[in-house]
C-alpha positions in Angstrom: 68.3 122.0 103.1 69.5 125.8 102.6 66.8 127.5 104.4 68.2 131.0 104.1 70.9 132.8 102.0 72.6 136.6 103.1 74.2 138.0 100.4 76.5 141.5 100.8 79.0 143.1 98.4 78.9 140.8 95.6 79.0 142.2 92.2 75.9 144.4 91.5 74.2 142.6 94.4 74.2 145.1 97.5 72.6 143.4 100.3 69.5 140.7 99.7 68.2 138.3 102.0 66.8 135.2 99.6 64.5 133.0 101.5 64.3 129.2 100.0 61.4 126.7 100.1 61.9 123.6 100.7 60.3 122.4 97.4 60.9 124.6 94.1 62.6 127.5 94.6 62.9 129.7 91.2 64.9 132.6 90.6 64.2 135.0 87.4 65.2 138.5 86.8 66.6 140.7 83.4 69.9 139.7 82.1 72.8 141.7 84.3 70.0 142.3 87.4 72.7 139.8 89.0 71.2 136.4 89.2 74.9 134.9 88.2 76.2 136.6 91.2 73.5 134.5 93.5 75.0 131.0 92.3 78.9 132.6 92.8 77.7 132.8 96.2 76.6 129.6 96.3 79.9 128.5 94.8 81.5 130.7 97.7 79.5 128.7 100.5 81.0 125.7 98.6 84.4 126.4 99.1 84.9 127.7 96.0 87.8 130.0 94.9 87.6 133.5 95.8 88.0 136.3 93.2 88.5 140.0 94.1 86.9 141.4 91.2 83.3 139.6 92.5 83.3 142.2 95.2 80.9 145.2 94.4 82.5 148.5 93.4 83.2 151.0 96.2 83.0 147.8 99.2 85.7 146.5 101.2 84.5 143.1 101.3 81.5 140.4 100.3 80.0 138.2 103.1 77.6 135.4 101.6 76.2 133.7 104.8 73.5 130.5 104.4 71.4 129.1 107.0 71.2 124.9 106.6 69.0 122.5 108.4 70.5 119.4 108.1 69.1 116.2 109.2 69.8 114.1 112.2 72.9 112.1 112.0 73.4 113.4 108.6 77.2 113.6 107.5 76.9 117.5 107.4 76.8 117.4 111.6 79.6 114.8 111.4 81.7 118.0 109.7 80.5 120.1 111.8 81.1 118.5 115.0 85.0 117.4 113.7 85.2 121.1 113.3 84.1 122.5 116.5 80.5 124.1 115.1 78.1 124.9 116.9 73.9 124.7 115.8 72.0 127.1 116.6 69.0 127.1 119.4 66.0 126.0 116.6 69.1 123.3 115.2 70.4 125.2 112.2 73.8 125.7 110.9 75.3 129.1 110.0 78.6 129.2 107.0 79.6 132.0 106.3 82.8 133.0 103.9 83.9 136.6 103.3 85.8 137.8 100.8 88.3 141.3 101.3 89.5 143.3 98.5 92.8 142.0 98.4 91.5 138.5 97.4 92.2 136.6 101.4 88.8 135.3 102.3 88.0 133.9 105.4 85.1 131.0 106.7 83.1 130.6 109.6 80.8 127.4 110.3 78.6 127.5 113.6 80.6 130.7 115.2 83.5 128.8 114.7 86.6 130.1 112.2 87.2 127.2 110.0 89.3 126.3 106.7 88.2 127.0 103.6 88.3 123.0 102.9 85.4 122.4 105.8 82.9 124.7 103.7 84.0 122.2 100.6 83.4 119.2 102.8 80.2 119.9 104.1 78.9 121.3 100.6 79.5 117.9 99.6 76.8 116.4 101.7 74.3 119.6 101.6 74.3 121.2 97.8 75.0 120.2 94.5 75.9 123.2 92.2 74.7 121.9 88.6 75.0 124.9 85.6 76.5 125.3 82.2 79.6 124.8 83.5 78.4 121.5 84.0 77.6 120.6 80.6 81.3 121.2 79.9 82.3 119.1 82.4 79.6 116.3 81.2 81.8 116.2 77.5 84.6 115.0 79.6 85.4 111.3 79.9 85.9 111.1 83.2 83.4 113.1 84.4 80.9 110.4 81.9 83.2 107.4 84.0 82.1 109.4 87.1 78.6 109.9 86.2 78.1 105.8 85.8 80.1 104.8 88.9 77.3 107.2 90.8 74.3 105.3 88.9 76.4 102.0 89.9 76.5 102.9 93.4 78.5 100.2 95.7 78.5 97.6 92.6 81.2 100.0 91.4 82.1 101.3 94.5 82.9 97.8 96.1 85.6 96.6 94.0 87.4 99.8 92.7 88.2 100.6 96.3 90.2 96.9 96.1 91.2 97.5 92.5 92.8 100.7 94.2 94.9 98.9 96.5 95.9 96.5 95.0 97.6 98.5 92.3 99.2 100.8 94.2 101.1 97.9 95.4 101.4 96.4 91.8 102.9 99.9 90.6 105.5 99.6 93.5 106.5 96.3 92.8 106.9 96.7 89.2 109.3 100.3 89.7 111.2 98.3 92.4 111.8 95.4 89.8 112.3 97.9 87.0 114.8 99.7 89.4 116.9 96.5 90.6 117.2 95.3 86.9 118.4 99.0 85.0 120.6 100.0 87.6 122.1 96.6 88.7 125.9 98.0 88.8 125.2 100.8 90.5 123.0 98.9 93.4 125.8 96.5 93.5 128.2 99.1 94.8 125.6 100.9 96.9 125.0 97.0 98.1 129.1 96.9 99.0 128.9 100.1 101.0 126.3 99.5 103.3 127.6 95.9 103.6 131.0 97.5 104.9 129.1 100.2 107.4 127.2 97.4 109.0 130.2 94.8 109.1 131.7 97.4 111.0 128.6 98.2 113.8 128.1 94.5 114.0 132.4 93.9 115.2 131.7 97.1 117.7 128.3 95.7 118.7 127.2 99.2 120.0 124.1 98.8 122.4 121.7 101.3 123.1 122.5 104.2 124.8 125.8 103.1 125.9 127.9 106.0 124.4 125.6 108.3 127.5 126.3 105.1 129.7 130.0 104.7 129.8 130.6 109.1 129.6 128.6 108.8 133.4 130.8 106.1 134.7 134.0 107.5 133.7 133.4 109.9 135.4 132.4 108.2 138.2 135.7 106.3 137.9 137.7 109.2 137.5 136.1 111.2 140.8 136.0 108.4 143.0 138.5 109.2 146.0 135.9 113.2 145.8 132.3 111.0 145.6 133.5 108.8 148.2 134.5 111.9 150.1 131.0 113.2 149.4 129.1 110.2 150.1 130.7 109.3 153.3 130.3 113.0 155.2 126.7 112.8 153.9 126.6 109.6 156.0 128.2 110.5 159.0 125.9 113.7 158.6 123.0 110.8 159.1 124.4 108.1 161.1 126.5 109.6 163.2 130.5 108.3 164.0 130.7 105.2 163.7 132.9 105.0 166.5 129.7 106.2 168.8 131.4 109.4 169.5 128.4 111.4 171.6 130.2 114.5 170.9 128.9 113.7 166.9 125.4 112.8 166.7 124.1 111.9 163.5 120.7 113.7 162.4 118.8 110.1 163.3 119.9 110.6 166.8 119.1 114.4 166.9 116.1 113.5 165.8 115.0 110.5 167.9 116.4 113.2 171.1 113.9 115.6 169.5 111.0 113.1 169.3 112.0 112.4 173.4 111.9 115.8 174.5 108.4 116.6 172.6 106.8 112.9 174.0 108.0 113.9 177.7 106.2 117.7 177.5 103.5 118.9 179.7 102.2 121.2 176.9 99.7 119.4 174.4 100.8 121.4 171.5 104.8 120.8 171.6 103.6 116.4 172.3 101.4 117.1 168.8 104.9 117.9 167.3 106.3 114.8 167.8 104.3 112.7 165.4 105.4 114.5 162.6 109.3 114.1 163.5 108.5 110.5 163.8 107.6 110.3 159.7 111.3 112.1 158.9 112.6 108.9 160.7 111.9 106.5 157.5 113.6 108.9 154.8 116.7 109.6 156.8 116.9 106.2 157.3 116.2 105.0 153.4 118.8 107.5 152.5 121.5 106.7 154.7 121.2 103.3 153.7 121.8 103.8 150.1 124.7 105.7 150.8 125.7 102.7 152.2 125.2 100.8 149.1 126.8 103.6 147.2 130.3 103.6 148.8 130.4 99.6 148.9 130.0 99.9 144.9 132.4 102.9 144.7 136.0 101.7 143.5 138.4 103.8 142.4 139.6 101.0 139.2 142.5 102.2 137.1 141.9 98.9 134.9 137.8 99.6 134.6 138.9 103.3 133.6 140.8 102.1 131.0 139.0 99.8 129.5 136.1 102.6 129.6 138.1 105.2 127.6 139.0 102.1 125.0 135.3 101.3 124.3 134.5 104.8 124.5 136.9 105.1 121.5 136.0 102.3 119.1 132.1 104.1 120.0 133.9 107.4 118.8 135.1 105.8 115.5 131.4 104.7 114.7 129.7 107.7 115.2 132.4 109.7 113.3 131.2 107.6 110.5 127.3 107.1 110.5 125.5 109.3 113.1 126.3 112.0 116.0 125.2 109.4 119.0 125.4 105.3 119.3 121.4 105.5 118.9 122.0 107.4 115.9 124.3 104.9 114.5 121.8 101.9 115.4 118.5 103.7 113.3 121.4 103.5 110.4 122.0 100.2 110.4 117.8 99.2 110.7 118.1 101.6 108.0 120.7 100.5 106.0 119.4 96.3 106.1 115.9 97.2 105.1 117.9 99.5 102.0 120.0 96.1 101.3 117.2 93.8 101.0 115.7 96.3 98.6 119.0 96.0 96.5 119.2 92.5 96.1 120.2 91.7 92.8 120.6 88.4 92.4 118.7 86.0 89.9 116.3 84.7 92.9 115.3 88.1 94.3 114.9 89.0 90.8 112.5 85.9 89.8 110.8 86.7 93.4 109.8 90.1 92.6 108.9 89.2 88.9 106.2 86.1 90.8 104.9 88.7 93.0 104.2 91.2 90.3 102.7 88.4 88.0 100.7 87.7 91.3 99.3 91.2 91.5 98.6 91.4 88.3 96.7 88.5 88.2 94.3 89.6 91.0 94.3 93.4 89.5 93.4 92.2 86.1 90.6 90.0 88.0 89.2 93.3 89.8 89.1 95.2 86.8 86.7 92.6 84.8 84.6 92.3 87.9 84.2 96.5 87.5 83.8 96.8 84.0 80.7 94.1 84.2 79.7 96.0 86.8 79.9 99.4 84.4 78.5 97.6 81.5 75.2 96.3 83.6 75.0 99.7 85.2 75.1 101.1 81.9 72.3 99.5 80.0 70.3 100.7 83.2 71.5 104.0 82.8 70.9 104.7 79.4 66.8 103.3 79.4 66.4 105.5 82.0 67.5 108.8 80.9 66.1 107.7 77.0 62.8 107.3 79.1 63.6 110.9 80.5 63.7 112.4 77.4 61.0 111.2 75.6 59.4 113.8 77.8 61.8 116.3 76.6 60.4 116.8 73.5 63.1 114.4 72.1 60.9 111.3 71.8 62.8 109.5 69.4 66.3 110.0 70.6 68.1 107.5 72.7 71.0 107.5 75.0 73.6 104.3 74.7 76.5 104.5 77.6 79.6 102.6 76.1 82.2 101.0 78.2 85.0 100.9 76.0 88.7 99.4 77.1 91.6 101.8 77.5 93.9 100.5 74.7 97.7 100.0 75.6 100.3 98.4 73.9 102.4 95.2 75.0 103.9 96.2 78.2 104.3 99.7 78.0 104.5 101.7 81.6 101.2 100.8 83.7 99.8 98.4 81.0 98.1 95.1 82.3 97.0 92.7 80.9 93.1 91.5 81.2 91.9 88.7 79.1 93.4 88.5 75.5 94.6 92.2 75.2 96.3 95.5 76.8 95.0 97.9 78.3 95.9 101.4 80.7 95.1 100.5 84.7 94.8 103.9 85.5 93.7 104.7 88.9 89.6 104.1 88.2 90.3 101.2 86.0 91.0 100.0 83.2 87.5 101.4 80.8 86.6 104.6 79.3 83.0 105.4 79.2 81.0 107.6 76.8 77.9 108.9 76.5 76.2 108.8 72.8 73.3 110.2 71.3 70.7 108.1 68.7 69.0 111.7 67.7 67.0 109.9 65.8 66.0 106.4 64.0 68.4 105.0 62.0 70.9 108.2 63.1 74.7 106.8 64.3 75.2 106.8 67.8 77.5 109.9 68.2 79.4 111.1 71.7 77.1 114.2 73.2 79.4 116.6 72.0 79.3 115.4 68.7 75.3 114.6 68.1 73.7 117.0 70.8 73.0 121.0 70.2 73.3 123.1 73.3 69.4 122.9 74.2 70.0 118.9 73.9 73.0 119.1 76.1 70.3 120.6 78.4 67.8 118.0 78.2 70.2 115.1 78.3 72.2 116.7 81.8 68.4 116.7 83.5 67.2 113.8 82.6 70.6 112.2 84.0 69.8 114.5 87.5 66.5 113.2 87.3 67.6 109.9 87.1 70.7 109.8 89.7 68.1 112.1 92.5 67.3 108.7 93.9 71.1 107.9 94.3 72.2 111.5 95.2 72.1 111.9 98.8 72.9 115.7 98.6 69.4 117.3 99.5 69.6 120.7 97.8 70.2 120.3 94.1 70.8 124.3 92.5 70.3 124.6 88.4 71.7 127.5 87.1 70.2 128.3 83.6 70.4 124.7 82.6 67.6 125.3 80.2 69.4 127.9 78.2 69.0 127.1 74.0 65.2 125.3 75.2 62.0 126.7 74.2 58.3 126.0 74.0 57.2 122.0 74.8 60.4 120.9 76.2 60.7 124.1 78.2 57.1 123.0 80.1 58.3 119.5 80.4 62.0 120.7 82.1 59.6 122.6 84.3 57.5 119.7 85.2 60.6 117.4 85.8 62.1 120.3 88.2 58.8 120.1 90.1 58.7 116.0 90.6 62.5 116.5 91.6 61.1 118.6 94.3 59.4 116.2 96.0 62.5 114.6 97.4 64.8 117.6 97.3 65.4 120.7 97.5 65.9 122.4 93.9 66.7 125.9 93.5 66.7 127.1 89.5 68.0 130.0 87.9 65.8 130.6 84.5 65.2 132.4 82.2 62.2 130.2 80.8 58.3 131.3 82.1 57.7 127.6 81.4 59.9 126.7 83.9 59.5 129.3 86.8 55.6 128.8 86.5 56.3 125.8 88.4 57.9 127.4 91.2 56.7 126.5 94.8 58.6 129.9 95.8 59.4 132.6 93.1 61.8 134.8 93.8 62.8 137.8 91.2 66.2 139.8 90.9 65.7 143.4 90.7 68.4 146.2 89.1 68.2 149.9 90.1 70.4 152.4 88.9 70.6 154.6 91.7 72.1 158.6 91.7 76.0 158.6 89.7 74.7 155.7 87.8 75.4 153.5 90.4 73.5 150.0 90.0 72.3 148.1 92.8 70.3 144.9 92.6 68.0 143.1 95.7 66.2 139.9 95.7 62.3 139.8 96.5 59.3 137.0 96.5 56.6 137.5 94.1 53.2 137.3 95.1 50.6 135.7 93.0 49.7 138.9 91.4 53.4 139.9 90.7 54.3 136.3 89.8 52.0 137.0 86.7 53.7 139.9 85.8 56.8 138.9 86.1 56.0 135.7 83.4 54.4 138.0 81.4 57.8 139.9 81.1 59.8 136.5 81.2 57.4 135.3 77.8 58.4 138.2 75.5 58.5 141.3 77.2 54.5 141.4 77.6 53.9 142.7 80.8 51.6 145.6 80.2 49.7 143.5 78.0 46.2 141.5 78.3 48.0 138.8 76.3 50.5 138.8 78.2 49.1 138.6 81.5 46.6 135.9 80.0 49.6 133.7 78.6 50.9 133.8 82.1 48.0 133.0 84.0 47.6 130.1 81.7 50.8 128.7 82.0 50.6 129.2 86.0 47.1 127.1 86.1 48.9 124.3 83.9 51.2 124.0 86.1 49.3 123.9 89.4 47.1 121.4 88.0 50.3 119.5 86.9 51.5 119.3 90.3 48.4 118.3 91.8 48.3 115.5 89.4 51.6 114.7 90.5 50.9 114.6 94.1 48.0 112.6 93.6 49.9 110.2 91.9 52.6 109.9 94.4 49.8 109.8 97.0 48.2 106.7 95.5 52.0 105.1 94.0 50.7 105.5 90.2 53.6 107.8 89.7 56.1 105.2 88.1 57.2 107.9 85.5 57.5 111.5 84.4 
């Protein structure tokens, strides 16, 4: 849950601290006191895009910081640990995005600097931001597709990840055969080339690393009266003459002299000496034997040297042609087959990749009927339950039908397939289109929501389908922002009273305008605007007591405030709702509470 929320600099908001229950959290407050800029900062702890002109007039900068408590081995501490966060001592995390003048913002998770994208990711697992943006969103077909396949859950889930992979190697088949058929001419001669390049490699046979191979013993070749030289005063430097002349002594009989002199000494400290020597005996002795080895192998080969400098040549002539070093020229070749079996085009590849496509299609066409009855069950569900939902709503005779309609295509145009006896678009999340309708009334057609729903309906119908999906969301902190705009009297009470069964297994956080709806409010918390001296406006956030709760609903009901009325209206509605939401508890005590 968001336990806490900083805001600083953000529009007319200068600093305010909003503290959030657990339960019902309700924000209220006149229109421009700046209750639009607490859900941009909400949007901002989100990951949301930055805008310069949010920042408050006369401020370099706005911070919005928020204080979660997730839950144990909740995916929200699986972002933060990938990130490097840290929780604080009581096991809260800090996020915290600011926002300069010049439109760079910056975020911060645990004490650690972070992308912008980590914010997104662990927004996704903590807060859902639902407002009237929302509503627009909801008139969208795929955001209706989306809002079924989260009612299906893993029914959906399940086979569209399959249906996924599968055509993504259906699509690449399909191009490949498309490719190898239009540009057959053109392939062939590409075909020719790399035919010739690797008939080429194959008569050199290059081998790995042998360019760097033969360059070394060329040169050995070519030095070898100087390395022999070399080698063999290194030797006698060792060994000694191997005549045995004592005038020459090698270092191995220096040494073993050395080692003599020390064993024979009176004094303890020049004997300790001599144990040491006795380890350089091993390494002069390993050494001088491979020089040994060295100057047997040493040759001095006019022939070998030639036939050196002729391979080194035909080498030359390859990498001339295909790459600056005989590896080089090898990773052409790998590259250059795999390229040629791609531009077969002969009558059997041809009928090979046309079976595997057929194959593919088969199996895609087979996923995307297991989906779509998966849809069409999940939408029947759907559709009772969010009718039931607003039969509350003060729309007791209106319906909701989901329809899972095909995506019509005609005979194999690009990314057609076909399932059963007709055409249809395999995009990416299938081959339906889903859309929500509204029965307004009996005997009324079933229209899409756009098309048969007013903007207080458009309201109802987005709640009842949160209220519906809570038990599939796993996001604990659900935020409304003015979701109950165009809704009045009854159906304003019964939004409240579905806000306040929501939160009993989330957090909800609402920003109304309706008294109906904050009277519910397990925390109410108002916006306030002062214009200070210049006319400069400045807004805070503060909880409302019980006393100034009334007032405030007084003010929220029609500007009644200073009235008895007023004040008596208020109190009203606050005792209907606390007696709602003991009825509620009590039901969910005792497991009556099957329905809103």
């Amino acid at each position: 849950m968001l336990a806490e929320m900083r805001i600083k600099g953000l529009g007319v908001i200068d600093e305010a601290t909003l503290h959030l229950h657990p339960g019902l959290t309700v924000l209220t407050g006149e229109t421009g006191a700046g209750k639009t800029m607490v859900v941009t900062g909400l949007h901002l702890l989100s990951g949301g895009r930055a805008e310069a002109s949010r920042i408050r007039t006369g401020t370099g900068r706005a911070v919005v910081e928020g204080r979660f408590r997730p839950r144990k081995d909740s995916a929200a501490l699986r972002v933060a640990e990938e990130a490097g966060a840290e929780l604080d001592e009581d096991g809260s995390l800090i996020a915290v995005r600011t926002v300069n003048a010049d439109g760079r913002s910056r975020a911060h998770l645990g004490g650690r600097s972070v992308p912008v994208g980590v914010l997104g990711e662990l927004s996704e697992t903590l807060l859902a931001v639902h407002g009237q943006n929302d509503q627009l969103r909801l008139l969208r077909p795929a955001e209706q597709r989306a809002v079924l396949d989260r009612y299906a859950g893993e029914a959906v889930a399940a086979p569209l990840a399959d249906y996924r992979r599968v055509r993504e190697e259906w699509l690449a088949v399909c191009a490949e055969l498309t490719e190898r058929t239009e540009r057959s001419r053109e392939l062939a001669r590409e075909a020719d080339l790399l035919k010739h390049g690797l008939s080429e490699i194959a008569a050199v046979n290059p081998q790995p690393g042998e360019d760097e191979a033969l360059v070394a013993e060329a040169r050995r070749l070519a030095d070898a009266d100087q390395l022999r030289e070399i080698a063999t005063a290194a030797h006698y430097a060792l060994a000694g003459d191997p005549d045995g002349d004592p005038d020459a002594p090698g270092a191995l009989g220096l040494v073993g002299e050395a080692r003599r002199r020390l064993a024979t000494a009176d004094d303890p400290t020049l004997r300790e000496l001599e144990p040491r020597l006795a380890e350089i005996v091993p390494l002069l002795v390993d050494i001088s034997s491979e020089l040994t080895t060295y100057l047997e192998g040493l040759d001095a080969d006019p022939a070998r040297l030639a036939q050196v400098l002729d391979r080194q040549a035909e080498l030359k002539q390859l990498t001339r042609k295909y790459a600056a070093d005989i590896d080089g020229v090898l990773a052409w070749a790998r590259q250059a087959e795999e390229r040629l079996a791609k531009l077969d085009t002969s009558e059997e590849a041809l009928a090979a990749l046309a079976r595997r496509r057929d194959e593919l299609a088969a199996e895609l066409a087979g996923l995307a009927q297991k989906i779509t009855e998966a849809r069409k069950g999940a939408a029947e569900q759907l559709g009772s339950a969010v009718t039931a939902e607003l039969a509350g709503l003060a729309m007791p005779n209106a319906r909701i039908e989901v329809a899972v309609l095909p995506r019509q295509a005609h005979d194999r145009e690009d990314g057609a397939l076909r399932v059963g006896d007709r055409w249809v678009v395999a995009g990416p999340d299938g081959v339906d289109e889903v859309e929500l309708r509204l029965v307004a009334h009996p005997g009324a057609p079933a229209l899409p929501v756009h098309k048969g729903a007013s903007g207080g309906e458009l309201s109802r119908v987005m709640l009842a389908l949160e209220v519906v999906l809570a038990d599939a969301d796993p996001v604990p902190t659900l935020v409304f922002d003015e979701v109950d705009a165009g809704v009045g009297g009854r159906a304003a009470m019964e939004i409240g009273r579905r806000l306040a069964r929501l939160a009993r297994t989330h957090q909800v956080v609402v920003v109304t305008h309706l008294a109906q709806v904050a009277a519910y409010a397990d925390r109410h918390l108002v916006v306030d605007k002062v214009v200070a001296g210049g006319g400069v406006t400045r807004s805070g956030v503060r909880v409302l007591d019980d006393s100034q709760r009334v007032v405030e609903l007084a003010r929220m009901l029609a500007g009644l405030d200073s009235t008895e009325t007023g004040r008596a209206h208020a109190e009203e509605l606050l005792a209907t709702a606390a007696r709602e939401k003991r009825a509620q508890a009590e039901r969910a005590r005792t497991g009556s509470d099957t329905a809103i």
